[in-house]
Each structure stands twice: as C-alpha cells, then as structure tokens.
VEXTORRO-137152 format. One record per residue (C-alpha): residue number from 1; residue in one letter; x, y, z. Coordinates in Angstrom, 3 decimals. Layout:
// VEXTORRO-137152
<r roza="NUM" numi="A" c1="X" c2="Y" c3="Z"/>
...
//
This chain:
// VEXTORRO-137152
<r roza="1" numi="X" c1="147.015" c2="20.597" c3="119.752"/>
<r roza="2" numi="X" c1="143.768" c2="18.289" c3="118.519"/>
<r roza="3" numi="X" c1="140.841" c2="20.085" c3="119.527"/>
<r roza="4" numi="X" c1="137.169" c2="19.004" c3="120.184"/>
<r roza="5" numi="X" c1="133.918" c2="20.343" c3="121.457"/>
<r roza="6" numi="X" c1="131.527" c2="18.225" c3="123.978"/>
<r roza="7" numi="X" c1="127.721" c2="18.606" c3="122.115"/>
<r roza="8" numi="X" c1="124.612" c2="18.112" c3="124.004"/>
<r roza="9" numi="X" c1="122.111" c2="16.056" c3="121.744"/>
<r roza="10" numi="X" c1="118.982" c2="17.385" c3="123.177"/>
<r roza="11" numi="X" c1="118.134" c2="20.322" c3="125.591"/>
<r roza="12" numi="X" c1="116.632" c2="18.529" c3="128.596"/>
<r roza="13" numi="X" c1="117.671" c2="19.830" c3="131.573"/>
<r roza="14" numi="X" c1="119.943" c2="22.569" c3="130.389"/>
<r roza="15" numi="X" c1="120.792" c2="25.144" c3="133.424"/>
<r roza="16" numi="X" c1="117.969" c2="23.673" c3="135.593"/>
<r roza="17" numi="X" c1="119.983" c2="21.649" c3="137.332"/>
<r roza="18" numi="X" c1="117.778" c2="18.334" c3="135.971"/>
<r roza="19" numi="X" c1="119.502" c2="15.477" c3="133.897"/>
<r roza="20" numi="X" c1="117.354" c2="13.393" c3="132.230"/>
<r roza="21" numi="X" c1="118.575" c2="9.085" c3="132.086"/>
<r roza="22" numi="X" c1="120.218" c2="8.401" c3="128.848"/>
<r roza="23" numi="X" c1="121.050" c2="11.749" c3="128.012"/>
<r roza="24" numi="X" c1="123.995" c2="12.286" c3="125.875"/>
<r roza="25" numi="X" c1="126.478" c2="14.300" c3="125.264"/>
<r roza="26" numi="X" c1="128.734" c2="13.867" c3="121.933"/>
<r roza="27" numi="X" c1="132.512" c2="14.451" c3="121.723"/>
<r roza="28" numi="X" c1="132.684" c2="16.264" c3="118.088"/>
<r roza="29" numi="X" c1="137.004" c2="16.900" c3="117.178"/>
<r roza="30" numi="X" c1="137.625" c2="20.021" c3="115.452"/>
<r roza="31" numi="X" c1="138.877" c2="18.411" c3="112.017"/>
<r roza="32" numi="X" c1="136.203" c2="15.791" c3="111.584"/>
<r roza="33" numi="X" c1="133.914" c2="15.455" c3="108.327"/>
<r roza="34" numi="X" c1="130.659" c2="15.496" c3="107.393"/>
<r roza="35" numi="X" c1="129.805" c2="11.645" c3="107.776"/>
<r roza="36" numi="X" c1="132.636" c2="10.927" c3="110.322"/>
<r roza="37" numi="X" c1="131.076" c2="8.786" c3="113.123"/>
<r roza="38" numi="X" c1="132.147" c2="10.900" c3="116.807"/>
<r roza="39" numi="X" c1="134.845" c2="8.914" c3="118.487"/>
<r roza="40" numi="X" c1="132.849" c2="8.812" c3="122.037"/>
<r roza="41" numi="X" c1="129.495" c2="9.497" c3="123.215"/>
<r roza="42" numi="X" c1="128.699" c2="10.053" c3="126.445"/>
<r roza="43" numi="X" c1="125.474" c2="8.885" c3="128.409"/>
<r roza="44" numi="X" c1="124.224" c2="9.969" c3="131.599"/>
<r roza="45" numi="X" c1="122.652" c2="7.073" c3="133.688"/>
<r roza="46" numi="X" c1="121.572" c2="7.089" c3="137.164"/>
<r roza="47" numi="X" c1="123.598" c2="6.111" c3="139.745"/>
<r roza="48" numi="X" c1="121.473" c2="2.810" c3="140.361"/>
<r roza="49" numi="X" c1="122.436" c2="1.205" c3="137.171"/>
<r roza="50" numi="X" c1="124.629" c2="-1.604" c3="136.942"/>
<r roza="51" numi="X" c1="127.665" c2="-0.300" c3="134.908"/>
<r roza="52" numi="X" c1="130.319" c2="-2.195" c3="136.078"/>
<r roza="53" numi="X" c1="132.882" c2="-4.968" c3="134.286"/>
<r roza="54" numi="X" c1="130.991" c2="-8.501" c3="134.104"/>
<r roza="55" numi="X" c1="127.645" c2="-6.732" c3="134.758"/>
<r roza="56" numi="X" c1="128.075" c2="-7.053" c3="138.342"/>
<r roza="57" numi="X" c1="125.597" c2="-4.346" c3="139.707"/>
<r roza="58" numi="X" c1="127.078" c2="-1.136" c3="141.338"/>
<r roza="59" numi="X" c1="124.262" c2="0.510" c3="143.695"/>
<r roza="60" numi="X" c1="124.022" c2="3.917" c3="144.546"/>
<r roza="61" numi="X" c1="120.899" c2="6.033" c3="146.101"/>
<r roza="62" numi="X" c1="117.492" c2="5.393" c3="144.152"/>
<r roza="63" numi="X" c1="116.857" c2="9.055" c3="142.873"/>
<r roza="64" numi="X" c1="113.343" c2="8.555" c3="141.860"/>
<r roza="65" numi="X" c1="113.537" c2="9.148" c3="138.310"/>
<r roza="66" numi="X" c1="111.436" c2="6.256" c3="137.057"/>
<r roza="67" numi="X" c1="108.913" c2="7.775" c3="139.640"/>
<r roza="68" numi="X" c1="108.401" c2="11.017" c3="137.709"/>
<r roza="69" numi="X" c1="108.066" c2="9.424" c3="134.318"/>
<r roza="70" numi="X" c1="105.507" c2="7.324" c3="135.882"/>
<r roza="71" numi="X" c1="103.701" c2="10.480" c3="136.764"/>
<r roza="72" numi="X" c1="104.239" c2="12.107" c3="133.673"/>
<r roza="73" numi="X" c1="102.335" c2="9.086" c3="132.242"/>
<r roza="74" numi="X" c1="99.662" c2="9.121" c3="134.428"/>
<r roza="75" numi="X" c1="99.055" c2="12.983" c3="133.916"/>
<r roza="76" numi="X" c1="99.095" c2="12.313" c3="129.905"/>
<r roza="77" numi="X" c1="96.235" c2="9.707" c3="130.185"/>
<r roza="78" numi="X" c1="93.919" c2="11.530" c3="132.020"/>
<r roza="79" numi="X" c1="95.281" c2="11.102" c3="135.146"/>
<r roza="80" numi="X" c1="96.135" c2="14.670" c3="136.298"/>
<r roza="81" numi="X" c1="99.526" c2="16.301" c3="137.894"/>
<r roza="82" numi="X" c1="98.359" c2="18.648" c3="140.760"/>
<r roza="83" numi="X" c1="100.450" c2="21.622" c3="141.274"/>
<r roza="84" numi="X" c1="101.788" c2="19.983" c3="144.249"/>
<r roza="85" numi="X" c1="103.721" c2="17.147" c3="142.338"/>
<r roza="86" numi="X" c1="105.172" c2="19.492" c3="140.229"/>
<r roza="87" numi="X" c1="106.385" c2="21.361" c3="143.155"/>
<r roza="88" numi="X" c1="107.247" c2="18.024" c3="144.937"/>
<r roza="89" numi="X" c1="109.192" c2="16.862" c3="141.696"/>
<r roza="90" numi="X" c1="110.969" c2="19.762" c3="141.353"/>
<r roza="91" numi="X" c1="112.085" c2="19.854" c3="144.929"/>
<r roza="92" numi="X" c1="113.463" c2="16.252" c3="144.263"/>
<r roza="93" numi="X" c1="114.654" c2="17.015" c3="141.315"/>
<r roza="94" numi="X" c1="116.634" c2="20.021" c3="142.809"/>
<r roza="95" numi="X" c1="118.670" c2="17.186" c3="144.790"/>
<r roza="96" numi="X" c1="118.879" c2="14.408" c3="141.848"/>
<r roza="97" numi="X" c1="122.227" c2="12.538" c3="142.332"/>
<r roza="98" numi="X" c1="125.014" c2="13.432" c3="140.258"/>
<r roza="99" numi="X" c1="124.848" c2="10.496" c3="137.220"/>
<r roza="100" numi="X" c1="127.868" c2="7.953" c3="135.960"/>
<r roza="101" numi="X" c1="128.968" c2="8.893" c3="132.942"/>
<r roza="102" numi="X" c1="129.209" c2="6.453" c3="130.093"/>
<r roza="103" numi="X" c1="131.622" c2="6.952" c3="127.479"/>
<r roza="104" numi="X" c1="131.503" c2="4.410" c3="124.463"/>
<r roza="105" numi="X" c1="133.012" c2="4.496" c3="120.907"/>
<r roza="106" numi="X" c1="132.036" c2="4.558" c3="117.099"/>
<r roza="107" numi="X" c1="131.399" c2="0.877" c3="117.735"/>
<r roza="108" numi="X" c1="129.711" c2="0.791" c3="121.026"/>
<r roza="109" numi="X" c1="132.656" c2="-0.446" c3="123.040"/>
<r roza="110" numi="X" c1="133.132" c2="0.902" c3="126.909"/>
<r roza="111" numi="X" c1="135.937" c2="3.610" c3="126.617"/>
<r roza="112" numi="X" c1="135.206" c2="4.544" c3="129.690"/>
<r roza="113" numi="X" c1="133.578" c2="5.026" c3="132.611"/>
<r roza="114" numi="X" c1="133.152" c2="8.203" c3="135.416"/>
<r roza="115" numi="X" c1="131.962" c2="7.275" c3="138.730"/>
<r roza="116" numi="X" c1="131.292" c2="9.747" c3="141.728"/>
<r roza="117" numi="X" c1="132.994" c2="8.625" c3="144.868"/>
<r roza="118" numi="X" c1="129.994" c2="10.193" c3="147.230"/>
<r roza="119" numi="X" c1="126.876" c2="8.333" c3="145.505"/>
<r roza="120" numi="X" c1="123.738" c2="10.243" c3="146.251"/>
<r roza="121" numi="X" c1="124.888" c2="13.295" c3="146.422"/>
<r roza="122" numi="X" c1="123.815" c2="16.089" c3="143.959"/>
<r roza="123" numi="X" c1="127.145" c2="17.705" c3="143.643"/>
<r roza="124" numi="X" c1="130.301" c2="15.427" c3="144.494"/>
<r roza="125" numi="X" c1="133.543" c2="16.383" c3="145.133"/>
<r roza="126" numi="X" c1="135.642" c2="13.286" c3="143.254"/>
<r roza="127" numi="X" c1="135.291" c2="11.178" c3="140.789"/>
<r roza="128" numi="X" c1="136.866" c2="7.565" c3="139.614"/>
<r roza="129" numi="X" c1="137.509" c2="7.049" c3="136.115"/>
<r roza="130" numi="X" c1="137.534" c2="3.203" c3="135.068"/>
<r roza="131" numi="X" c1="138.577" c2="1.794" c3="131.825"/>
<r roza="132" numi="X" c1="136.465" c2="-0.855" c3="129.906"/>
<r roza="133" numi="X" c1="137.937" c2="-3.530" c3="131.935"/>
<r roza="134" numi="X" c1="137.301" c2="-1.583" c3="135.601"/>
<r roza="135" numi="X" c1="140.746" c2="-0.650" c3="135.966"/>
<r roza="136" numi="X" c1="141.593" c2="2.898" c3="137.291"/>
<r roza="137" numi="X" c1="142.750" c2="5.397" c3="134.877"/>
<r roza="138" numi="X" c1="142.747" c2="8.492" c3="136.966"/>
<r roza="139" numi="X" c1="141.125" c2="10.293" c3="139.957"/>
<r roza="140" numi="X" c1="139.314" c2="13.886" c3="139.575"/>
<r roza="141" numi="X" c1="138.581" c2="16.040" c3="141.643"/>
<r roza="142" numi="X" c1="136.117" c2="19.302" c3="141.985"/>
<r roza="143" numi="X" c1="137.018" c2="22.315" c3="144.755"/>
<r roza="144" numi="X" c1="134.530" c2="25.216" c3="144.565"/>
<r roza="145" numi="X" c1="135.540" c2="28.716" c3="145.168"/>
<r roza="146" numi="X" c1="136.611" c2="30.600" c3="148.256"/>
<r roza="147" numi="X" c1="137.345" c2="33.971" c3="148.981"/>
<r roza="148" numi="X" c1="140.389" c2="34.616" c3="147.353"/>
<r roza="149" numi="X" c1="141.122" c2="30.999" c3="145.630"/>
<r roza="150" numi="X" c1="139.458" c2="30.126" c3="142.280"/>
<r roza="151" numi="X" c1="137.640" c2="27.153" c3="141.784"/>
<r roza="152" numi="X" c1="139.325" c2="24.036" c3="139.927"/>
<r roza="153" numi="X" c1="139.689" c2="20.537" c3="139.075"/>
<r roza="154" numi="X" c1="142.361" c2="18.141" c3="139.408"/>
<r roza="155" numi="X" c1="143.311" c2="14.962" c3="137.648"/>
<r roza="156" numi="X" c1="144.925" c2="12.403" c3="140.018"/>
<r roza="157" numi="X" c1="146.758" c2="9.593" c3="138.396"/>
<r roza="158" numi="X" c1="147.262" c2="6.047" c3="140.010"/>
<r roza="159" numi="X" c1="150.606" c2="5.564" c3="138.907"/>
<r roza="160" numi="X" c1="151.846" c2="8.575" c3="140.525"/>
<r roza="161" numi="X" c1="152.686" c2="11.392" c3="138.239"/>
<r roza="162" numi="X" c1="152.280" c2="14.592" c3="138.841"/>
<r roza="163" numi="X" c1="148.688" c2="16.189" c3="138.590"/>
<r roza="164" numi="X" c1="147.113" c2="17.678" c3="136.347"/>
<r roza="165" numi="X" c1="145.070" c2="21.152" c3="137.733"/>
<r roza="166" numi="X" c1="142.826" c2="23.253" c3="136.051"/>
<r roza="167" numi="X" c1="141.873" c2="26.582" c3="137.649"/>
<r roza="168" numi="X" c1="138.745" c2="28.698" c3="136.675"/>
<r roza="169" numi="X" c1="139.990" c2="31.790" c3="134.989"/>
<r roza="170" numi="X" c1="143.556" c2="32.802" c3="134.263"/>
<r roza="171" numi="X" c1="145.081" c2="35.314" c3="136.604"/>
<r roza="172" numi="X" c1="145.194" c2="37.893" c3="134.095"/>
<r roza="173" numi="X" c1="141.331" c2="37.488" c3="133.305"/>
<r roza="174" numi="X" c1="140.573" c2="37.771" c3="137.235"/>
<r roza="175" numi="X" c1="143.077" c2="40.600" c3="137.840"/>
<r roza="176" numi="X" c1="141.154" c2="42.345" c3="134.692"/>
<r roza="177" numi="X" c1="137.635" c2="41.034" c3="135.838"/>
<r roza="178" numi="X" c1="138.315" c2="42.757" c3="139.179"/>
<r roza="179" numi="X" c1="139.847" c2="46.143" c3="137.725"/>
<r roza="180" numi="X" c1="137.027" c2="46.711" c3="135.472"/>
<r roza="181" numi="X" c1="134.343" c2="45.493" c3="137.827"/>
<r roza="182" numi="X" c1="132.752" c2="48.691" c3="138.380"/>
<r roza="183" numi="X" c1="132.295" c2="48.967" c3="134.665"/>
<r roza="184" numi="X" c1="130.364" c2="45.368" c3="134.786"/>
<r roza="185" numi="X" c1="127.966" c2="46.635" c3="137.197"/>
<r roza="186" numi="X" c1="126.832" c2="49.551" c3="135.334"/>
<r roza="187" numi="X" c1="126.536" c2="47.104" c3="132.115"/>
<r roza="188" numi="X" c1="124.475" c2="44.921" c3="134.195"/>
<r roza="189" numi="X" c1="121.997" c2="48.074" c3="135.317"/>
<r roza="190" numi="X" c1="121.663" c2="48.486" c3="131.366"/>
<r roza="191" numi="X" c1="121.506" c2="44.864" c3="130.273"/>
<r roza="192" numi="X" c1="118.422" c2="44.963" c3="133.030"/>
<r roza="193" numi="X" c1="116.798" c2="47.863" c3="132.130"/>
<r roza="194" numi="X" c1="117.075" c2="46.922" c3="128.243"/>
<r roza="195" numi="X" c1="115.015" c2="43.605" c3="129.420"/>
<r roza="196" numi="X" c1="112.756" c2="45.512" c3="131.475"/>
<r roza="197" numi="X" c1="111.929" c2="47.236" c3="128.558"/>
<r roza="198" numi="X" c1="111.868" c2="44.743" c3="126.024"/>
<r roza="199" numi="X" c1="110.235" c2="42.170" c3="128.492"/>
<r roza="200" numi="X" c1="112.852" c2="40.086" c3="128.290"/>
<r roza="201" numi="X" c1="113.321" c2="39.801" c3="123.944"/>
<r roza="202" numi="X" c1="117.399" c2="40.855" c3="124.306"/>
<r roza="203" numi="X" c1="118.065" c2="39.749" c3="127.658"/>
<r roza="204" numi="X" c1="120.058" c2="36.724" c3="126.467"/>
<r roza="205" numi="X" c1="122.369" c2="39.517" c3="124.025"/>
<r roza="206" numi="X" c1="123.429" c2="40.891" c3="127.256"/>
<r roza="207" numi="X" c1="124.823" c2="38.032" c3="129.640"/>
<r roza="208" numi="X" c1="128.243" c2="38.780" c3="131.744"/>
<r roza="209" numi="X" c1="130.005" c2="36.692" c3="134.208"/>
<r roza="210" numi="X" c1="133.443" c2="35.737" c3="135.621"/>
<r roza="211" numi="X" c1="136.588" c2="34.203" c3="133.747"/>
<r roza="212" numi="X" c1="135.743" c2="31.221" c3="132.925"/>
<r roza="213" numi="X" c1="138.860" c2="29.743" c3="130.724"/>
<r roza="214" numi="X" c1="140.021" c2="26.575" c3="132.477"/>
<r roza="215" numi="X" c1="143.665" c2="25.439" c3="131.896"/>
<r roza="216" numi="X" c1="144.708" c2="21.537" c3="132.875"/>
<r roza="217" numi="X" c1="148.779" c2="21.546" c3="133.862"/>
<r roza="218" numi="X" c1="151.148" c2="20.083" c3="136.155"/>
<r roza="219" numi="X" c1="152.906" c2="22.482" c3="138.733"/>
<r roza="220" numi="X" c1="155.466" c2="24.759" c3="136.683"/>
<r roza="221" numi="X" c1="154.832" c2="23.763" c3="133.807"/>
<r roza="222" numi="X" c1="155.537" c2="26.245" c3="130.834"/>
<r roza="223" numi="X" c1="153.211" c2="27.812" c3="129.283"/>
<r roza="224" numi="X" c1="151.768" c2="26.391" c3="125.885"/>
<r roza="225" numi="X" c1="153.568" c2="23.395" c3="125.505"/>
<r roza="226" numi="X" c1="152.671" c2="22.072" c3="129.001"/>
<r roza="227" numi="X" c1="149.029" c2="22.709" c3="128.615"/>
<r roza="228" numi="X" c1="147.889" c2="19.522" c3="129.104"/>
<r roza="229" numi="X" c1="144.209" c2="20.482" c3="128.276"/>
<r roza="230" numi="X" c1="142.776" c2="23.947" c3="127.531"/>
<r roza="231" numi="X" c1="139.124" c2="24.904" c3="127.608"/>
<r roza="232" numi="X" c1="138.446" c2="28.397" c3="126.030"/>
<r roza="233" numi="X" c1="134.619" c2="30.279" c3="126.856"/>
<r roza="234" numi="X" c1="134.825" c2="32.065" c3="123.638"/>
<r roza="235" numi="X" c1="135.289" c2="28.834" c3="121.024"/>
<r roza="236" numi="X" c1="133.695" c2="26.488" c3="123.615"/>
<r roza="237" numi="X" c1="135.609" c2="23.907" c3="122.963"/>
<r roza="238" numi="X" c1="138.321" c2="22.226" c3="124.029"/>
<r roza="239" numi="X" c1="142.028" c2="21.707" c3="122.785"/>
<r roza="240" numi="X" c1="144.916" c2="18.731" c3="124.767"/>
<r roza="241" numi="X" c1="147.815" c2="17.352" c3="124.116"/>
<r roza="242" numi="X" c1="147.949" c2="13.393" c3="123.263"/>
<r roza="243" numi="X" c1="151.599" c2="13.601" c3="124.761"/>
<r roza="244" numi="X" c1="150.229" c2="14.703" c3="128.119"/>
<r roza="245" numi="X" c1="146.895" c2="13.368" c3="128.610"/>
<r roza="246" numi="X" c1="145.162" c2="10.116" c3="127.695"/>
<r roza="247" numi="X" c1="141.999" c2="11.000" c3="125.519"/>
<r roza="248" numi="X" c1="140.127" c2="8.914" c3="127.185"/>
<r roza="249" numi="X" c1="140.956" c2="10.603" c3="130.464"/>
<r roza="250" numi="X" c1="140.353" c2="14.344" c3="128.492"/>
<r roza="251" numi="X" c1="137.172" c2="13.194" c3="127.177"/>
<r roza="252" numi="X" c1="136.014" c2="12.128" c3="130.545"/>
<r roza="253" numi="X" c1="137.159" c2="15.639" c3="132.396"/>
<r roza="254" numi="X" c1="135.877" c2="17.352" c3="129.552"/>
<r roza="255" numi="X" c1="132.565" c2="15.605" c3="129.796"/>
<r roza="256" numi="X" c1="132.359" c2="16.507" c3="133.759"/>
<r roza="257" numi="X" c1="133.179" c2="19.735" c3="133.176"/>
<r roza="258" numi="X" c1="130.407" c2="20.580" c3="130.719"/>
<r roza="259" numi="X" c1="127.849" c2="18.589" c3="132.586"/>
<r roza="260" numi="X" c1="128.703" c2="20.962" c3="135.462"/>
<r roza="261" numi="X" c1="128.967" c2="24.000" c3="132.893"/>
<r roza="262" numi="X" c1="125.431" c2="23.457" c3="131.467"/>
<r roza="263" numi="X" c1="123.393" c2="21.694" c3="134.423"/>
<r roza="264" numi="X" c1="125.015" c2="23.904" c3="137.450"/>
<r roza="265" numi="X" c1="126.727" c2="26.901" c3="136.698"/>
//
C-alpha cells in the first residue's frame, strides 16, 4: 500500500484550537524525491469564501477573522491591544467555524474540495466532498465518543457502495489501554512530578494518551487487504489502497482527520 504523511507548513494554531486563513497543509507520499513537487496541498479558508464551480459565492457565518488581523494591525502601529481584546479574541476564536478545505495539485488545479454541512459551527459532524467540477465524490462523517463506543469517521459514497469506517483505536489497543490503565496513572503521577521538578523542560518526553490508530474498512472486510486506509500514531502517516479508495477522497479524509488531530484533540 502507497503511503503518505499530511505536513503542516507553519505552526499557527497548532493544539489551540485556532486556524489561521490560508493555512496549509501538504500531502508528502512516502517514496517521493528530493525536488518532487507534492501531489496536493491543502488550504484552509474560511467558510465565507466563494469556493464553488464558476465562482458562484457559497456563504457561510462571517467568523471575524479579518477583524482580528485588523486589530493586530492597529496594536503594531501604535495603536494598543488591551487585555480585554485579547481575551475577547480568544473567546471568539475558541468558537471559529470549522474552514473548507482546498485541495489543489502540482499545477494549481481544484482536486478537490471539503465542505462542512453545518456552516458556522466550530466542530461539524459531516462533511461534502466536491470534485473540481462540484460534483459529489463522497460524504464523511465525524461521531465522537460515548461510553463504551469509540469515536470514528465514515466515508459515505453517492453511488451507493458500502462505507468506508474508521474507528479510533483497534480493539486490541483499547482492551490493552484498559488492562494496563492503572499502570498509566502512576506514569502520569511521575511524568508530573518530573515537570514539577524540571519546571516543565521534559514534560513533552512524557506525553500518554488513548489508542489512537484509525483503520478505514467496509463491514467484514478482512484484515490487511481490505484496509481501505490506515493511519498509524507511531509513523504518523498514512498508508490506502488505490483499489479501494479514490486518492482524492483519502487525501481529503486524511486532511480532516489531521486538522482535527492537531487543532482539537
């Protein structure tokens, strides 16, 4: 299976839950060379922007972005942020809109484009996927996690075939996650005393959390050879099948998914 990793070009934003407009992300494969161009990038734009075929303009809520660069502005000539606009922007930010994802290829042509079905909201639940011409090329969908169901995503397809879902953690990793759970907690004491003591200078060596390998397959399918797309915590990257999957349609899952991973988890 092809693999590829999704590349953040700057750090704006990173685990703050911010996204800055025109951000970008870069789809890197595995086997590419040294002055091989990336075969997508992918922009975040606000959800205001007129992205659709023909340039007809699709509207969603105003999220006040160009508002806080206008501030910024102001406060680097002289004109002064109080401490309640930063606490004001970072309240709004806190609630920024999820963006539309652009993807685009070595040459600048629309691959792609992602589209949240509940405009406005900080944290949607689907997404529609639209060619370069506007045509669908799949639904996706985001459930959080309940007590006693782990979280996922699942790729809808218009033509009806069967789904593709990708569950947070393998059953083996949560069935070990549990078991050794006790164990975790006492590493965590430690990892918090280490930082205590070395205010903070190792506290990043010492980071734990859930299962968090994600798996994209259709209902029974075999293991392996029906992974359709397979994202691994340890490599951070991601490996699909062209057989299974569209890459356009892996790119853009793969591109929601790591938007979520570094802006939200």
């Amino acid at each position: 299976m092809p693999g590829f990793t999704v590349d953040i070009t700057g750090t704006t934003g990173m685990r703050t839950g911010e996204w800055a407009d025109g951000e970008q992300f870069l789809i890197l494969p595995d086997d590419r060379g040294t002055a091989d161009e990336p075969p997508a990038r992918v922009r975040l734009v606000a959800p205001d922007t007129a992205v659709s075929p023909g340039g007809s303009p699709r509207r969603a809520a105003q999220i006040g972005l160009r508002d806080d660069a206008a501030g910024a502005d102001a406060g680097a000539h002289g004109g002064g942020v109080s401490v309640a606009d930063v606490e004001e922007r970072t309240a709004r930010r806190a609630g920024m809109p999820h963006p539309i994802l652009l993807l685009d290829g070595p040459t600048g042509e629309r691959l792609c484009t992602v589209l949240p079905e509940e405009p406005g909201t900080p944290e949607p639940l689907r997404f529609r996927v639209e060619d370069g011409d506007g045509l669908e090329l799949c639904r996706i969908v985001r459930r959080p996690s309940r007590i006693g169901r782990r979280a996922y995503w699942r790729i809808l397809f218009p033509d009806g075939r069967p789904a593709l879902t990708g569950h947070r953690g393998t059953w083996i990793g949560w069935i070990g996650f549990a078991l050794t759970f006790p164990l975790w907690l006492l590493f965590f004491a430690g990892s918090l005393l280490v930082a205590a003591v070395t205010m903070g200078g190792v506290s990043e060596m010492l980071v734990w959390g859930a299962p968090k390998r994600t798996t994209w397959r259709t209902r029974w399918a075999p293991p392996l050879v029906g992974n359709a797309l397979d994202f691994r915590y340890l490599r951070c990257g991601y490996r699909w099948s062209p057989k299974l999957v569209d890459p356009r349609i892996a790119w853009a899952q793969a591109s929601l998914h790591h938007f979520r991973k570094m802006h939200k988890d």
